[in-house]
N, C-alpha and C positions, 0 to 999 in steps of 0.2 A: 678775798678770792673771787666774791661772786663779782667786783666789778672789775677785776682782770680777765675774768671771763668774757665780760664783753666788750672790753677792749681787743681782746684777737680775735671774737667774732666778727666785730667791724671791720676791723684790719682783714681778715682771710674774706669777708664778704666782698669789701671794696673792690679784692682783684679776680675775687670770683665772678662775680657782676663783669667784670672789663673783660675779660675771657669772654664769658658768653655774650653778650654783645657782639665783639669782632669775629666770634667763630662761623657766623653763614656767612661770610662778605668775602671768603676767598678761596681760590681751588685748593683742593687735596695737593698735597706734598706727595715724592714718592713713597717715604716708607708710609707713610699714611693710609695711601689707596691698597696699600699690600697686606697692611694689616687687617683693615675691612674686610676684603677680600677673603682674608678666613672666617670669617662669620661664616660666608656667603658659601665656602665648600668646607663645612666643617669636620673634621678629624680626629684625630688622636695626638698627632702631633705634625710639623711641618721640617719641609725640610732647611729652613731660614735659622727659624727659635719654635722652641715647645711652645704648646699649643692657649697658653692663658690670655696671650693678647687676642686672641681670636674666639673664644670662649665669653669673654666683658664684652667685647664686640657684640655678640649672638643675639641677646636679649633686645640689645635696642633695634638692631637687625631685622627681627623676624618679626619684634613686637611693632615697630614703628615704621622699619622704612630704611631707605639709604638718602642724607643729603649731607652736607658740611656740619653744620650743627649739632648733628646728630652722629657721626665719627668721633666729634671732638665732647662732644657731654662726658663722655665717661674718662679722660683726662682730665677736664677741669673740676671732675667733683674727687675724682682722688687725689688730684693734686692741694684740694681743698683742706682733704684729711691729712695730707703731708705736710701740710703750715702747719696745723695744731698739733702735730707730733713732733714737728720740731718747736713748737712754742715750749710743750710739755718736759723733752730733752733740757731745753737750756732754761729752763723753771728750777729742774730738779737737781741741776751743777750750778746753780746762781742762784737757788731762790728769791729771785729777783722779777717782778713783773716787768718791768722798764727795761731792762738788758735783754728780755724773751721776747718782748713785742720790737725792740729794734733789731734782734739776730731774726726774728721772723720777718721783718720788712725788708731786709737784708737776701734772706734767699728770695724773695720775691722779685728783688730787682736786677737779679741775673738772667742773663740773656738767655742760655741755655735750656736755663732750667723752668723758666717760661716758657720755651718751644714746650718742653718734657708736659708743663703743665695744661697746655693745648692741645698740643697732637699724642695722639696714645698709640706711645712704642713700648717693648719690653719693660725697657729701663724705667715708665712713672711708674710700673707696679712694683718694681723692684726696690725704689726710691721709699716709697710706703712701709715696705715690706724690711726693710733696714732698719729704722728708729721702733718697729713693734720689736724686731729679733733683740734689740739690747733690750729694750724694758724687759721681754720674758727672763732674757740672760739674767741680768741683773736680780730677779724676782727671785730667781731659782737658787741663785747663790745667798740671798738673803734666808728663803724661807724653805727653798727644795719640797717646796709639795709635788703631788705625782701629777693633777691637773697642769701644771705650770710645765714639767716635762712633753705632757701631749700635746699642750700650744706650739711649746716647741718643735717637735716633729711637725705638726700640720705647718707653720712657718714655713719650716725647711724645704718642707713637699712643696709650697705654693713659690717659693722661691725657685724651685728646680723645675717647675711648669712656668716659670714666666721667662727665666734664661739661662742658660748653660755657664755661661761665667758666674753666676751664684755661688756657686764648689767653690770656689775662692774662699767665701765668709765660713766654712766646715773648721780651717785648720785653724785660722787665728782666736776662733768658738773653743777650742778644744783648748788653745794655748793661753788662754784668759784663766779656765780654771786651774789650769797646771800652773801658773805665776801665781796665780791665788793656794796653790797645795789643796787646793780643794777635790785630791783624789778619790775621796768616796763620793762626791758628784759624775766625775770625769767613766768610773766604773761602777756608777750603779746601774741595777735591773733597769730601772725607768731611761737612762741614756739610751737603753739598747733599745728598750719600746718608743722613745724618741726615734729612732735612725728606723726600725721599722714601718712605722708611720711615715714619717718622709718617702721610705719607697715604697710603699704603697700608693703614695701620691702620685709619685713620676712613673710609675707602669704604664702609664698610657704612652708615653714616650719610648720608654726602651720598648715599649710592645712594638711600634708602629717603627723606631728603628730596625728592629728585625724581621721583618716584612717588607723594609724597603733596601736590603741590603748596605746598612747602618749609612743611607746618603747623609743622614743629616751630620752622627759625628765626623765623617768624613770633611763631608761642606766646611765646620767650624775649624777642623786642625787646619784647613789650608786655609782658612780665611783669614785666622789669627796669626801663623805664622808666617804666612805669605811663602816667599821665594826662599828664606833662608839668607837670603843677600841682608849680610848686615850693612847698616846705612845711618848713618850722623845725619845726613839732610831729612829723610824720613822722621828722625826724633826731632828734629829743629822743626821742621813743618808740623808736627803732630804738637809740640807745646806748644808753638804758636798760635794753632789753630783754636787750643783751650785759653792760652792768654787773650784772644779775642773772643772768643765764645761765651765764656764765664762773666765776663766785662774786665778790662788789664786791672782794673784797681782793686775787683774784689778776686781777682786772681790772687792776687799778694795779699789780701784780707787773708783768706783759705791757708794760703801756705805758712803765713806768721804765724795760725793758729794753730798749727799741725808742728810746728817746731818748738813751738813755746809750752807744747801739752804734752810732749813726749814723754816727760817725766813725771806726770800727773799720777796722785792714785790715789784720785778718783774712780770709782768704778765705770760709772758712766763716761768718763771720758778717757782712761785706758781701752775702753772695748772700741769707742770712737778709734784712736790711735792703731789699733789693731788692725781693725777690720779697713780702716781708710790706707795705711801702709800697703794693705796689701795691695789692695787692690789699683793704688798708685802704683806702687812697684812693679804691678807682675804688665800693665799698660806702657809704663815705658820700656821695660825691655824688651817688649813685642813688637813697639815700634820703631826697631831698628831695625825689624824685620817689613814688616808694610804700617804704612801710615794709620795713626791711628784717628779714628774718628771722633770731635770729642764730645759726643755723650756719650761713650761708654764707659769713661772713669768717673760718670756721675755721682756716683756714690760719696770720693772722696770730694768732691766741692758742696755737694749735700749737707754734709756731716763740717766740714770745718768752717765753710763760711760765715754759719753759726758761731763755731767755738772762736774763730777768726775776730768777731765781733766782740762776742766776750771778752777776749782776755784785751783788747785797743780799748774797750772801753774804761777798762781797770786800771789800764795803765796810770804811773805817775806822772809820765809826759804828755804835758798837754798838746803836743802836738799831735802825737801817735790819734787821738782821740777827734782832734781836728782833722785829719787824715781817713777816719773812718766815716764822719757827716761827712766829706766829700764822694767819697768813694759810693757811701749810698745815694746820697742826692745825685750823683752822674748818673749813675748808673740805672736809676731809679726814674730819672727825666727820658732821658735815651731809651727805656723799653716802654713809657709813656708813647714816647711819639711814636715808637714804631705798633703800638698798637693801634693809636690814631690813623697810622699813614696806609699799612699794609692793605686793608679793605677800599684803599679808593686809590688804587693806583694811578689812576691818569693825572689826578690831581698831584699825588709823588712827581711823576716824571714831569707836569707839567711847571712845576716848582722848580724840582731840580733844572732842569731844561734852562733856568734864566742863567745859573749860575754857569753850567757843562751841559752840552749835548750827549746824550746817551746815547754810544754806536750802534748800531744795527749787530741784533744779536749778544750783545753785552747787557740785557736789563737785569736788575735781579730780582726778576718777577719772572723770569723763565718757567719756574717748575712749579708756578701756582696758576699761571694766565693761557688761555689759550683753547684748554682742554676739551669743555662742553661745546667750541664751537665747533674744531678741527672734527671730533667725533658724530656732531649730527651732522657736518657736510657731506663725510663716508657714508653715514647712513642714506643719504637723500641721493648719491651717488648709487647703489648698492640697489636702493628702493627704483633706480633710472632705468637699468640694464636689464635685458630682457629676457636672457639667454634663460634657459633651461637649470643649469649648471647648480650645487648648491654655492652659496655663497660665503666669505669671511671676509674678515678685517686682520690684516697680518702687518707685524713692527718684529723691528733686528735686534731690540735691545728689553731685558725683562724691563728696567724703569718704565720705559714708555706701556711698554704690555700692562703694569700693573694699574695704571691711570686712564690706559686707552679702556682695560676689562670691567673698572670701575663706573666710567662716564658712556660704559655702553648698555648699560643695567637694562635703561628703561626701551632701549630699542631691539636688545636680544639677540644683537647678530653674534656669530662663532667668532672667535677672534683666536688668533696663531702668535705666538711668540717664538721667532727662526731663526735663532742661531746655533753657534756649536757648545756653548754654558751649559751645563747640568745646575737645573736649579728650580723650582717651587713649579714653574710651568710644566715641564716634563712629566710631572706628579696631575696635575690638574687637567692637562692637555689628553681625554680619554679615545678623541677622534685623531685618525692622522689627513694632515691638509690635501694630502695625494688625491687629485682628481676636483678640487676645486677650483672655481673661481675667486681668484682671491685679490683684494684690494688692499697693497703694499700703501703705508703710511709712512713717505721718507722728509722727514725733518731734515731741516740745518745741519744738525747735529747727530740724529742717527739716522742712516738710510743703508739703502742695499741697492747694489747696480743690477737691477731686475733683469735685464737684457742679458748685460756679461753675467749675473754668476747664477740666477736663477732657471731652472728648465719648464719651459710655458709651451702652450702650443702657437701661442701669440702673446703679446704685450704693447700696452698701449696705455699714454697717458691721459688718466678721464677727469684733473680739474688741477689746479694750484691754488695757493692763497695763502696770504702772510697774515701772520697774527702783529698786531701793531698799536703801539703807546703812542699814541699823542706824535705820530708819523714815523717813530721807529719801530724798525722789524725788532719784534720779541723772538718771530721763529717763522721757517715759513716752510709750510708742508706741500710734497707734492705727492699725488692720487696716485698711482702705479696699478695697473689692472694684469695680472698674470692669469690669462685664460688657463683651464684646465693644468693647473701646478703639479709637477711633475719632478721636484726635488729643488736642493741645492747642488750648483755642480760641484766637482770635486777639484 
């Protein structure tokens, strides 16, 4: 055991290492800069997701600073603990060192869940917070002490403060020990002091919904269900998205192992099948209502990619087996280079460039490249003009707001987010723009015709400039000065 142990220590250190290395070499993503950002106006809850990704935030926050590095630390040290709790998961259905250290090199070489392991969104704490919730499950149904009950509430709590779609994992929890007949579990005292401690937890949420006119569950019913317009291309686009996201081979890794384990019972890997079902399930029928996004089913390629790996490995067909080194070694090579490439993009594009030119406005370096320049030219802008007037920095679209309010930290100017969205701004935005000077930031991609729909006393453009790779436009912003801002028209 002790030299398995340092076997997945070097394994989770190797990609821990490679994380922080490439984590200062490249701009904030958008939910990135958004989740910092709660550090930075901190709450009780927000109206995006509760308040836990911006709480992990805080500390490094207040204690150290804001730069790249330093956003992304506390994703790669929990994604850190998320290998070893998935090495420990597939130890303890395999007792197998060699099958745990390849299902752990396994989720490491998926695409997504590399982002998840980089950039800290809801979903790594929830990712964590999934392989503890079965070990306790599991613990409880073994030995049902009362400490094992209160881990589990606090879980639950810490689950319900990092995302809303957590409630998911309550029912198939519940229906694990009823399949087991494990009803003096299901009704004892200690479940109910379980469920108390959980809201206990989340008070800080339902407080701060109810004080803000429940925006935030409101925000989530319409986010998840969209328009109600059912739609096949929406679910086509939305698997798709996870069959590339995931990587296509260990896509089909995941889903062999979630078909082949259905009938498992196994403890640990019934509770897998539960909790991953659901949470598959309840993502694709929501995606016939809007597209879904795909790390929000992270959970279930979390969980089977592992078991995925397991059961290819056992197989008797040696292909299936040869199937699975390919699948890791692709996939494994591919989020290599893209950790080599991402941090020197011009070097990217100037590579790619021999093979295809990259058009003007098509890089996919868009929403990492650009930021810190476009932002101190506003300021130096801002810092020109002479006028009396107070001053801001104003963008049409929250995305830009939350990158533009991030990369404006160290220069302090006000910055407006204008349009007609009910969304985290509204909440943060304590001044109204009415009566300022304000310097419109219109991109390629988001702008606002200041002249036609804005009411100024004057308007005038104070500079241009294209963000550019190796001679292509990434994006190209232009200054907009709205003297004394007097609304949006109607």
């Amino acid at each position: 055991m002790l030299k398995a142990d340092k076997q997945i220590f070097y394994l989770i250190g190797f990609f821990t290492l490679i994380r922080l290395l490439s984590a200062p070499f490249f701009g904030l993503g958008v939910d990135e800069a958004h989740y910092v950002l709660y550090a930075k106006y901190l709450d009780w809850s927000y109206v995006d997701h509760p308040p836990l990704v911006g709480w992990t935030h805080a500390p490094f926050f207040y204690i150290f600073g804001a730069n790249e590095f330093l956003a992304r630390l506390p994703a790669i040290l929990i994604f850190a603990l998320t290998s070893y709790c998935a090495y420990l998961f597939v130890l303890r259905v395999t007792k197998s060192v060699q099958i745990s250290l390849l299902a752990t090199l396994a989720l490491n070489s998926s695409f997504i869940l590399n982002v998840l392991g980089l950039m800290l969104l809801p979903d790594s704490l929830l990712l964590l917070f999934v392989f503890l919730l079965i070990f306790v499950t599991e613990k409880i149904l073994r030995e049902k002490k009362p400490l094992d009950f209160i881990w589990l509430g606090i879980l639950l709590g810490l689950m319900g403060l990092a995302k809303y779609t957590s409630i998911l994992l309550v029912p198939p929890l519940i229906l694990f020990f009823l399949m087991k007949k494990r009803f003096d579990i299901v009704f004892s005292p200690y479940m109910i002091l379980a469920a108390c401690i959980a809201l206990i937890f989340i008070t800080p949420v339902i407080y701060w919904n109810m004080t803000h006119d429940f925006i935030s569950f409101r925000y989530q019913g319409g986010h998840v269900f969209g328009t109600f317009a059912s739609s096949l291309k929406n679910f086509a686009e939305s698997l798709g998205a996870q069959f590339g996201a995931y990587s296509p081979f260990l896509f089909i890794v995941a889903f062999y192992g979630f078909f082949k384990t259905l009938r498992s019972t196994d403890d640990y890997l019934r509770l897998a099948v539960l909790f991953g079902a659901t949470i598959i399930c309840f993502f694709f029928a929501t995606s016939l209502y809007e597209r879904t996004l795909p790390h929000w089913p992270s959970i279930f390629y979390l969980l089977f990619i592992p078991i995925g790996t397991y059961t290819l490995y056992l197989s008797r067909e040696k292909w299936k087996k040869y199937y699975l080194y390919f699948s890791i070694g692709f996939s494994l090579a591919l989020m290599l280079i893209a950790y080599a490439a991402i941090p020197f993009p011009e070097g990217v594009t100037r590579i790619a460039g021999i093979f295809y030119k990259i058009p003007d406005y098509k890089s996919p370096f868009r929403d990492i490249y650009g930021f810190p320049q476009i932002i101190g030219q506003a300021d130096e802008i801002i810092k020109r003009d002479a006028s009396a007037a107070p001053k801001a920095i104003a963008v049409s679209n929250w995305t830009v707001g939350s990158r533009t309010l991030y990369y404006n930290l160290p220069y302090k100017n006000e910055v407006f987010v204008i349009d007609n969205r009910q969304d985290q701004f509204d909440v943060w935005q304590k001044k109204s723009p009415i009566g300022y000077d304000i310097l419109f930031l219109n991109s390629h991609f988001n702008n606002i015709d200041v002249e036609k729909d804005v009411r100024c006393e004057r308007s005038d453009v104070a500079g241009k400039t294209d963000i550019l790779l190796n001679g292509a436009k990434v994006d190209t912003v232009e200054f907009v000065w709205c003297h004394n801002y007097r609304g949006v028209k109607p």
